[in-house]
N, C-alpha and C positions, 0 to 999 in steps of 0.2 A: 337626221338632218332636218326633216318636216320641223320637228320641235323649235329648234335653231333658226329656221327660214321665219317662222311665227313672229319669235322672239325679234327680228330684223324688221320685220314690216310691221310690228306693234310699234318700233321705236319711230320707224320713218314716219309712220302715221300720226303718232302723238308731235315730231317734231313739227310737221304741217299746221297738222289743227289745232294744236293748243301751244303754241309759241308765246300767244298772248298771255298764257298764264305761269308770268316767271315772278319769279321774289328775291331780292337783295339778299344775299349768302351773308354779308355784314364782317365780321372784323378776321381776317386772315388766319388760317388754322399754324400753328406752332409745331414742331417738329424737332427732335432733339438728335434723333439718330445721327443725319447726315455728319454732322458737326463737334457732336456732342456737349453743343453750346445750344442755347434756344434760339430759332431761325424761323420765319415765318417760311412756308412749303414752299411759294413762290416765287423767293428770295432766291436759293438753294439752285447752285450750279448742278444738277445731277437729276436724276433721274429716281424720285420720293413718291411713295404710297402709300397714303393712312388707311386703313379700314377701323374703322368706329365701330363703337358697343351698339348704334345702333344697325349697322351694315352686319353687324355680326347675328344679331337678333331676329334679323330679316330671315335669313337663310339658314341658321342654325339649330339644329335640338339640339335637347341636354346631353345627349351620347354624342354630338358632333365632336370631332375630334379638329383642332386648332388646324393643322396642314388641308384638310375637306376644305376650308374657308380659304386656306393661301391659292388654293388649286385655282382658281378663277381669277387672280392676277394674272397678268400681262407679263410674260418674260419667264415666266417661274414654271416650274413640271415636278409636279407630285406622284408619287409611288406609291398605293398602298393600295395592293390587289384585293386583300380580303376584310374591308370594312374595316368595323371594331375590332374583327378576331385577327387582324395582321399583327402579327410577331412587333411590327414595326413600321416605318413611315416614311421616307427621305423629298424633302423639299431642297431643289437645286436651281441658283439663277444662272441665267445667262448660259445655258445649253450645256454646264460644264459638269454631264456624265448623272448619276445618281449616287458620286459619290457624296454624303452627306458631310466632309471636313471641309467641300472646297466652298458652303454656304455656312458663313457664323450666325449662331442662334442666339439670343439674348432674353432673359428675361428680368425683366428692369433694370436694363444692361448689364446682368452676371449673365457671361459665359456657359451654357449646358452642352457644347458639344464635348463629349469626353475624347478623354488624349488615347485609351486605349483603342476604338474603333474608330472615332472621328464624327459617332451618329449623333443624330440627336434622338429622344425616346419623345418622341410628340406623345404618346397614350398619356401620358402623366401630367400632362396637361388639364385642368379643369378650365373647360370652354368658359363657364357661369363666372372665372373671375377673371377675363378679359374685360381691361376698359377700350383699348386700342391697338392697334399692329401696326408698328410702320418698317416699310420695305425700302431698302435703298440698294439701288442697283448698281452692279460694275464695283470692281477693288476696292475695299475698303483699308487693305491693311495697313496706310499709312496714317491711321487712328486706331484700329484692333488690334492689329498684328494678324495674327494665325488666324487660319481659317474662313478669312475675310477673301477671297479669291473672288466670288462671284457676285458676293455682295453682304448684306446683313439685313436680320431678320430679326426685329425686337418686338417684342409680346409685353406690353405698358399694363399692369393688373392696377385694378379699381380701389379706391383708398376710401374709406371713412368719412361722410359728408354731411351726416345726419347725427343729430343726438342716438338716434336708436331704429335700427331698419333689420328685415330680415326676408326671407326668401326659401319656398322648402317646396318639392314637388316628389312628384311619383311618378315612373313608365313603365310603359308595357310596351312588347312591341315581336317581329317575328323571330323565329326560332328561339322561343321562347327567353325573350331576354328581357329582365326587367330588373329595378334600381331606384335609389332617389339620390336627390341632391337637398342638403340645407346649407344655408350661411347667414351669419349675425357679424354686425358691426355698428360700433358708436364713437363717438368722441364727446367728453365733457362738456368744451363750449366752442360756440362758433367756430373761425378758422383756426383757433392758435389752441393749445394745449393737447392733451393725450386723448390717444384715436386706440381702435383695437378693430380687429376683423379678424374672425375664424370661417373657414368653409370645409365641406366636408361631401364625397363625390363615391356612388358606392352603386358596381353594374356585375350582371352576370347573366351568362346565356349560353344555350347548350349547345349553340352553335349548327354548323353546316358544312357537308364533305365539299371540301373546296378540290381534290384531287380529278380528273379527269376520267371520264369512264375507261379509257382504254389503259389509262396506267393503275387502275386499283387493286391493291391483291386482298386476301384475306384477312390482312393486319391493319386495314384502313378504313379509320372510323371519324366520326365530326369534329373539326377543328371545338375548343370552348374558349370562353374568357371569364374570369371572375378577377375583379380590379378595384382597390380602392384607395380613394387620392383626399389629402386632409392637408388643410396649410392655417399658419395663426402668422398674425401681422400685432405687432405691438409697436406704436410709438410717439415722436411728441413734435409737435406744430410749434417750434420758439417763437416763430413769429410770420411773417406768409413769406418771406425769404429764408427763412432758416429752418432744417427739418432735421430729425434723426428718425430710423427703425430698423426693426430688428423683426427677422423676416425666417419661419421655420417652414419648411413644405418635407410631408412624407409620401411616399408613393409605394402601391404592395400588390401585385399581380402574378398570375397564373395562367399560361395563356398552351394552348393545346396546338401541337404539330398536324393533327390529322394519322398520324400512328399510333396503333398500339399491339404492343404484342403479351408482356406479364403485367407491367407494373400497371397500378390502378388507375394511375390517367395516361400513362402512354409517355411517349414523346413531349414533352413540354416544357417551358422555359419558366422561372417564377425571376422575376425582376422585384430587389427590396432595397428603396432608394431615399436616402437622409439629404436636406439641403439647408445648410440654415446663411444665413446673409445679411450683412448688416451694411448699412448703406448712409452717408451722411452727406447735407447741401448746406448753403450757405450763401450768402454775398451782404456787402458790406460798400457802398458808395459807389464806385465803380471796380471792384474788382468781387471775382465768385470763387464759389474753389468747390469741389463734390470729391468725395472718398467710399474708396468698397473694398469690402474684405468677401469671400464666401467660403465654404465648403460643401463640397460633394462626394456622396458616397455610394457608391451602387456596388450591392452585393446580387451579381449576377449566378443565378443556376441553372443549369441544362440538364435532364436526363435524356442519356441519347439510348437507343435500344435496337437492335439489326437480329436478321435473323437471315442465315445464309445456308442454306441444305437444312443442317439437323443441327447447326451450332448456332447458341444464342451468345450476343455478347450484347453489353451494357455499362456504361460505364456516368458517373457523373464528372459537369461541367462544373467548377467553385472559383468565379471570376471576382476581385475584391478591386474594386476600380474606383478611386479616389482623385478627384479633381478641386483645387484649390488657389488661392489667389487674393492678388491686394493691388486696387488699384486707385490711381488721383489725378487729377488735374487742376492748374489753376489760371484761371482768365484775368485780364485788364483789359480794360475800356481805354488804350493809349487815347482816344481821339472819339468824337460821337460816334467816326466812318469807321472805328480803326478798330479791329477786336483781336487781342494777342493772348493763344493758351497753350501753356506747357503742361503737358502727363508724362505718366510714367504707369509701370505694370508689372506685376509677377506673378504666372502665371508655371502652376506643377503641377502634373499627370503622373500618374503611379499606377501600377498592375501587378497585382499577387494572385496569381492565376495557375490551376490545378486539373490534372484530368484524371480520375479519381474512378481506377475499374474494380466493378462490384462482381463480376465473372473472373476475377485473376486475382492477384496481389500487386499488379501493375499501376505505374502513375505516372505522368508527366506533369514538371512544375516550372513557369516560367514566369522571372519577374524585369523591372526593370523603370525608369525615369525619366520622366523629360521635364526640362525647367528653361522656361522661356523668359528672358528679362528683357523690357521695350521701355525707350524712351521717345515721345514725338513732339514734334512745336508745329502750330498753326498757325496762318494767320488768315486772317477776314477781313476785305476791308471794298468799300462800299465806293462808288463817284457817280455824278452827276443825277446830284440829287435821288440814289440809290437807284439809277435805272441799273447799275453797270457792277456785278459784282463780283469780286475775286475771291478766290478760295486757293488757299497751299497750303500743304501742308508737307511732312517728312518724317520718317520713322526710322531708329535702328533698332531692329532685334539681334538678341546672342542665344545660341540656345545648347545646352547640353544634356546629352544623354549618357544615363552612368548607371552603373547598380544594377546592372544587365547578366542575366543569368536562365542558360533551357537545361534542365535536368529531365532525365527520363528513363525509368527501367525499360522500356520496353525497345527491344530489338525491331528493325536496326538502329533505334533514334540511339540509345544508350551508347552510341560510336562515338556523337558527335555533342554531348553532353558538357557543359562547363560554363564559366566565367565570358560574359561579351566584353570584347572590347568598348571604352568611351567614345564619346565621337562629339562633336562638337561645330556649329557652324555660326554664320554670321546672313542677317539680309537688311538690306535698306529699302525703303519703297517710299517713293515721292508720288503724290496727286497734284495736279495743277488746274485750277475749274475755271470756267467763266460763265455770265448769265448778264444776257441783255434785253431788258424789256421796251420794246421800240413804241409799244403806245402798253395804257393799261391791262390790253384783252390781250395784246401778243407778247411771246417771248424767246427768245433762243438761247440756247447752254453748247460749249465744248468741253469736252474734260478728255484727259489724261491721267490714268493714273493704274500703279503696279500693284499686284495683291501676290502673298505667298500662303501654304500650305505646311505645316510641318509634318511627315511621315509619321502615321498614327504607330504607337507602341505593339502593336498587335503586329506589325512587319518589321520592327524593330529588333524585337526579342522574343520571336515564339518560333518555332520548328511543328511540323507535323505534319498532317494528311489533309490536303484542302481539293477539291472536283476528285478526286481518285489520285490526287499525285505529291508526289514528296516534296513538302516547300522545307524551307529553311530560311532562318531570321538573318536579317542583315542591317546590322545596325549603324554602317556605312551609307546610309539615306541621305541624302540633302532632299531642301524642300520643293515642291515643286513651285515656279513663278509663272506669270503672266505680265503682262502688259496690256491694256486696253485703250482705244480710241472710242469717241459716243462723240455723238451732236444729237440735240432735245430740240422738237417744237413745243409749246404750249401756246394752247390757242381757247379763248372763249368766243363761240361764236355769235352767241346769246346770253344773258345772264344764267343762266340755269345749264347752258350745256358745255361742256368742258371735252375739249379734243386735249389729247396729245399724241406722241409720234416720238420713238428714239430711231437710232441708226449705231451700232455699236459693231468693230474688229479687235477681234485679242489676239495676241501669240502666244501661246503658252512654253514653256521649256520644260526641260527637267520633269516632266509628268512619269508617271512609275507606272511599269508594265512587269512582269514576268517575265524571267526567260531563264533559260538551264545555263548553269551553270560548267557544264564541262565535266563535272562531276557524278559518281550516282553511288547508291547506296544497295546491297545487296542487287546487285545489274540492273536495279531504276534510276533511271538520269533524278537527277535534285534540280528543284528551280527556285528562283525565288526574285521578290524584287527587285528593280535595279532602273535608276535615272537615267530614262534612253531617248522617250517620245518629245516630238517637239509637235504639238497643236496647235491650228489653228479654229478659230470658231468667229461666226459672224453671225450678225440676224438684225431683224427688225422688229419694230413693238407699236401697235398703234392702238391707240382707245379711247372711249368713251362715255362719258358718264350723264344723264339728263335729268336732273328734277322737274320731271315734264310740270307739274302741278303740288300743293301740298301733300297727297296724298297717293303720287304715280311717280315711281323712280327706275330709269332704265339704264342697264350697260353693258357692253359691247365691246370685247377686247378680240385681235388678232396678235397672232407672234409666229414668226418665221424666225427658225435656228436649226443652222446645219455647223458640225462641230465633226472634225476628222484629223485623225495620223496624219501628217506632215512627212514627217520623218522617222523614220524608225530602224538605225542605222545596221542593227543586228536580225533586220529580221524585215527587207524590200517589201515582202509579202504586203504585209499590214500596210502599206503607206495607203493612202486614200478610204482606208475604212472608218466608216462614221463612230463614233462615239456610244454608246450605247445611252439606252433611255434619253435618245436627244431626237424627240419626235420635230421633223419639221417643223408642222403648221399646227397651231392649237386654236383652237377658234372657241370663246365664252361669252355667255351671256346671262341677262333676267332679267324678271321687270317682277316689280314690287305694288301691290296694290292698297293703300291701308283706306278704312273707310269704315262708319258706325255698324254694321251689319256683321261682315268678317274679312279679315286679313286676309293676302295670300298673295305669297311667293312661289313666282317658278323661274326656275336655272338652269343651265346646259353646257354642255362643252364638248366637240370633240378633237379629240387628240389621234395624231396621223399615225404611221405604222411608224416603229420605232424598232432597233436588234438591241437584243437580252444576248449576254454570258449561256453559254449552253457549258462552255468551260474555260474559266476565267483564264489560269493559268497556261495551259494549251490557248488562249484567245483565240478560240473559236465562239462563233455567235450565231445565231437563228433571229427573224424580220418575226415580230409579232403585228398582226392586223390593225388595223386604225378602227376605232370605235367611239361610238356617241353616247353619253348618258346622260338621265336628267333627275331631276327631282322637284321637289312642291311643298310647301309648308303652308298649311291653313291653321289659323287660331284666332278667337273669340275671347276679349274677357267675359265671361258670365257676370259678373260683382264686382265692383271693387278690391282689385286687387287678385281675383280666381281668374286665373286665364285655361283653358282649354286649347292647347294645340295635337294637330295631328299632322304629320310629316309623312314625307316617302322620299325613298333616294334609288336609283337604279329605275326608272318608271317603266321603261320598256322593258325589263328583267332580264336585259342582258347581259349573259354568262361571260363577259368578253375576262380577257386573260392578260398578266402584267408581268407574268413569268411564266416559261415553260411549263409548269408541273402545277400551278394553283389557276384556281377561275375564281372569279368574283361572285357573291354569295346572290346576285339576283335582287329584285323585287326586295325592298327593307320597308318596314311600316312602323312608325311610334308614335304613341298615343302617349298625350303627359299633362297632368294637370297639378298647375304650379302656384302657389300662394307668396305673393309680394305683400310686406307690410311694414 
């Protein structure tokens, strides 16, 4: 907290005494998420966050991983207990749980949350080819569709600007983890004609026993990572309104559980991920029109390995998880005020998934479909002299599941083996915004608007052992919804310092719990999910941003979110329990120094006590502690273009914990020195 309190009275202090030194911001930042039309930020009923390549550079090294930098927004709560070496990562707005399907993720608006789990794999992310992140809060899906619940999260990468630039560094850093990064791009000539960029992203470290001294046994040895992430961008400028490319990213990792008992790394997951994308824009007088195709492919592996008395079993994980899609929209200009856009979208999740034991001759194989088709219309439209703006819009989705099938030798699952029934559902979700700027510095926004979830394929059509107990797939899911209310200030209170302030209520319905079934299988009850919770969640967002001076930049965010059981008609118990991973009070900050001698960034947050899953299915939970971390980045260019940074995250080295069974790896140090040319 000392760190924090610092951070507060640096900012008070610079706001006193150096007010006098503010400078003209100049022509209004553009933003495309909200809308999916271009919108200046200020314009935009809703509640929008850009973080910039150079926001990002501030507080980032080469091993930062994308979600580390979301963590410090307002609204937003990040998961990821064990640094680099997490398995994985989940960013969630608006207090709605940690599960990662109810926040859509985008990158250069393709879709990467898969339909079989709902996550996103932030690791695969290369930080180095972020241009910008914008964050828009509260229901999106009557422009996404799916997934859009809590709001959307798009990751804008950097394009080709230069006849000829490049970029390559080296780290080193603790437990023994070291790496480089390069990337090359050009384009023929000026704005128009053909562009190319390739990057390439390559780390390993032997990691850190992340398990608890009292839970280690014999078989428990340092989590590891070895990861490497490679993307090529090919394409052509027709003209500075008119663009095509054609967009491939591979991603190849190996990531350690922290067990081992035979095999030569133990416990460990290898994630091997194809994406290629092609993306096309356009506009022509007054009307635009953009189109996207993608594909996605992750071939997911597990080796799992247990040891119980004197019996060893081991079995592998072979998950083939394919996500794919076409999407369009097209806009007119009816009127200067007036802006009319119709999309449309097809979006399919697939899962060929095996459990494949090397102790037996046993196997369990489950596959199965989801196919989502959306149609939505907008409109936009501006009065009085654009103080006063409106936003609607409307969405139908249809979506079917089919091609559902759990086979399984292994007793007792081998009972209930066979063919899923189809299932099939329908959602509409309207948004309605307003934004009114009563002088230039002030402004206020209400919105309304529904966001839905579709039931990831992994509860759809899979059976097996999940916390110690027998689930079973049910492909009878509908999706979960929401509904939310928001009122926005924005305020400048000086040229350089920028307030704002949400106020947001949701209801959720239909949200998916576990519960038994009535049923059981060799005399153990069967559970599994089933549409029963109705939530509600509220909170508040307030922040701050100051360009105290050229070279001093401060910010200060608070959030209040409490999210809890409502209703919970089979099971009174549960009603009034919180949410899991929906920490109250998050409190962030930093302050930025740049200057001829040397740079340096320091950052903070703490996040309040929050309850974790001790057993999902059972939903039972345990309060994990509230904890403060910080971190610091200092770098020097030496030359032209040599920059020397050195970083630290975790500064007071505290072991604090994000799940029952792992602790945070402490004290992190990297050193990197990176050649711009």
């Amino acid at each position: 907290m000392v760190f924090l309190l610092l951070v507060v009275l640096c900012f008070l202090y610079c706001d006193l005494a150096l007010a006098e030194q503010k400078k003209d911001l100049g022509l209004e930042e553009i933003v495309v998420t909200a809308t999916k039309t271009e919108r200046s930020i200020e314009s935009v009923p809703a509640r929008v966050e850009v973080i910039t390549k150079e926001e990002i550079h501030r507080f980032a090294n080469t091993t930062t991983k994308v979600d580390e930098i979301l963590q410090y927004v307002s609204g937003l709560t990040v998961v990821r207990g064990n640094g680099i070496y997490s398995l994985g990562a989940s960013a969630t707005l608006r207090g709605l749980s940690n599960e990662g399907a109810r926040t859509l993720v985008l990158i250069d608006g393709v879709p990467i949350n898969k339909s079989d789990t709902g996550e996103v794999n932030f690791n695969r992310i290369n930080i180095n080819d972020i241009e910008r992140i914008e964050i828009f809060k509260g229901p999106a899906s009557s422009l996404y569709g799916n997934n859009a619940m809590g709001g959307v999260i798009n990751i804008i990468t950097s394009k080709a600007d230069k006849p000829f630039k490049g970029f390559a560094d080296v780290f080193y850093g603790t437990y023994n983890t070291y790496g480089s990064s390069v990337e090359f791009s050009g384009r023929l000539s000026g704005e128009t004609g053909l562009y190319m960029k390739s990057s390439g992203h390559y780390l390993k470290g032997t990691g850190y026993i992340s398990t608890p001294e009292g839970k280690r046994t014999a078989y428990t040895v340092k989590r590891f990572v070895e990861e490497g992430i490679g993307s090529f961008v090919i394409g052509y400028d027709f003209d500075k309104n008119n663009s095509l490319n054609l967009k491939i990213e591979y991603f190849d990792d190996k990531r350690g559980e922290g067990v081992k008992i035979r095999d030569i790394n133990g416990v460990h997951r290898h994630f091997d991920t194809w994406v290629y994308s092609v993306n096309y824009k356009g506009s022509s007088g007054i009307m635009s029109w953009q189109a996207k195709a993608f594909w996605q492919n992750e071939n997911y592996r597990r080796l799992s390995e247990s040891m119980r008395g004197t019996t060893y079993t081991a079995f592998d994980v072979d998950s083939d998880r394919t996500d794919m899609g076409i999407d369009g929209s097209f806009s007119i200009q009816a009127h200067p005020n007036h802006l009319i856009t119709l999309g449309g979208d097809i979006r399919k999740g697939k899962v060929n998934a095996s459990d494949i034991y090397r102790t037996s001759t046993d196997r369990a194989d489950n596959k199965g479909i989801l196919t989502i088709y959306g149609v939505w219309l907008q409109d936009e439209m501006s009065f009085m002299q654009d103080r006063l703006t409106i936003t609607g819009s409307l969405r139908f989705d249809k979506a079917n599941f089919g091609d559902g099938s759990f086979v399984s030798t292994i007793s007792p699952f081998n009972r209930i083996s066979g063919s899923l029934k189809d299932n099939s559902w329908t959602a509409v979700t309207p948004r309605l915004s307003a934004r009114y700027r009563w002088t230039p510095d002030f402004s206020t926004y209400l919105s309304y608007g529904q966001g839905f979830r579709a039931s990831i394929l992994d509860d759809l059509c899979r059976s097996g052992i999940m916390w110690g107990i027998y689930k079973i797939a049910n492909p009878d899911l509908k999706p979960e919804k929401i509904d939310s209310f928001e009122v926005g200030v924005d305020y400048t209170a000086i040229k350089d310092l920028k307030l704002t302030s949400s106020i947001y209520y949701s209801i959720g319905k239909d949200f998916l719990y576990y519960l038994p079934t009535g049923e059981s299988l060799d005399n153990r009850p069967l559970y599994r999910r089933e549409n029963i919770g109705k939530v509600k969640s509220y909170g508040a967002e307030i922040g701050s941003n100051y360009q105290i001076s050229k070279g001093i930049n401060a910010f200060l965010n608070y959030t209040y979110s409490k999210a809890y059981i409502d209703e919970f008609e089979k099971n009174r118990t549960l009603e009034g329990q919180e949410l899991t991973r929906t920490p109250k009070s998050q409190l962030k900050g930093g302050v930025t120094f740049l200057n001829p001698y040397v740079n340096v960034s320091l950052y903070g947050l703490y996040k309040d006590s929050q309850y974790v899953y001790t057993n999902e299915v059972r939903q039972t939970t345990a309060r994990l502690d509230s904890y403060i971390t910080a971190g610091m980045k200092i770098w020097k260019e030496i030359t032209k273009g040599l920059t020397l940074t050195v970083g630290g995250d975790n500064l007071f080295n505290k072991r604090y914990i994000e799940s029952a069974d792992d602790k945070a790896p402490g004290l992190f140090i990297l050193a990197n020195l990176s050649y711009r040319f």
